[in-house]
Structures are given as C-alpha cells and as structure tokens.
N, C-alpha and C positions, 0 to 999 in steps of 0.2 A: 623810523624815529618819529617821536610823538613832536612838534612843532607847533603849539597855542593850542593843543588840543587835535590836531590833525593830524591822522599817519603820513609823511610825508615819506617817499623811497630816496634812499640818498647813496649814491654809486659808489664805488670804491676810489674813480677818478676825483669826484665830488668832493668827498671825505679827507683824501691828499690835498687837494688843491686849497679846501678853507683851512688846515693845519697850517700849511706853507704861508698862507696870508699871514701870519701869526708868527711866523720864522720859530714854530715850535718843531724839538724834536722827535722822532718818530714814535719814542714810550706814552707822547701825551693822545688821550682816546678823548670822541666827540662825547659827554654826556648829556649837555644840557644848548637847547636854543629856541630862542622868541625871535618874533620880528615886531616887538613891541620894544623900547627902549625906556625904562625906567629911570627918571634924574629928579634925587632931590634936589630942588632948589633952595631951599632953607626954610617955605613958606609951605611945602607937602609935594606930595610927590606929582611928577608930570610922565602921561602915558606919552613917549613919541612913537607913531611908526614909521617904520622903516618903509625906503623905497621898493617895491616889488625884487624878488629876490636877494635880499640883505637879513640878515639876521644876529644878533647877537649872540654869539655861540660862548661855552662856557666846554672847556678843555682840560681835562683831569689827566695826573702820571698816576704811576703804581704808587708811591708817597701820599696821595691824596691831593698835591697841590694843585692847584687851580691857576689857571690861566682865563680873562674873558677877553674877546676881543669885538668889532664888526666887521664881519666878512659877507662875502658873496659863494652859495654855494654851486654855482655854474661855473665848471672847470672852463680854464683858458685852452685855447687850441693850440695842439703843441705844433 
C-alpha cells in the first residue's frame, strides 16, 4: 500500500487489527492512509503528523461508504 508516497507492506494481521480499531465490519477494505493529519481550523488548513506508526486510514465497503479513523497499524499480541 502506497502511504505519503511510500510502498509500505501491510500483513494480513495488520490490516485486521487497524479495521477492528475502527470496530468496523469485515466488508470495510483499507483504501486510503497518511500519517499526516489534515485540520481545518477555520483560519487554512494545519499539516499535523502523526506519532511514528499512527496513520489515518480511510476504509471503504462495497456501497462506497467511507469510514476514516486514527489507528495503529502494528497488530497487538494475541
């Protein structure tokens, strides 16, 4: 997965574990994520980044709907 411009590999554990941050169900697929954090403030936009491994990921179903959230994509140890 492309990540600011970076191929990053993202595991199949990975991939579960940042949907579940999300308490999203299994139809929603990763399509989009930064680890840059975009906030209007009403005055223009502020880049924030994110702490080393956090990203803002952006989670699609088959309907097209969108879910974004910030997660971590370093599964927990089960």
């Amino acid at each position: 997965m492309l990540i600011d411009g970076q191929f990053i590999a993202i595991s199949e554990a990975q991939y579960d574990h940042a949907r579940k941050q999300l308490e999203l169900p299994s139809d929603f697929h990763l399509v989009e994520a930064t680890a840059l954090l975009h906030h209007d403030t009403g005055n223009g936009i502020a880049h924030i980044p994110l702490p080393a491994g956090f990203v803002v990921a952006a989670f699609e179903d088959r309907q097209g709907h969108r879910r974004y959230g910030v997660v971590t994509l370093t599964p927990q140890p089960q």
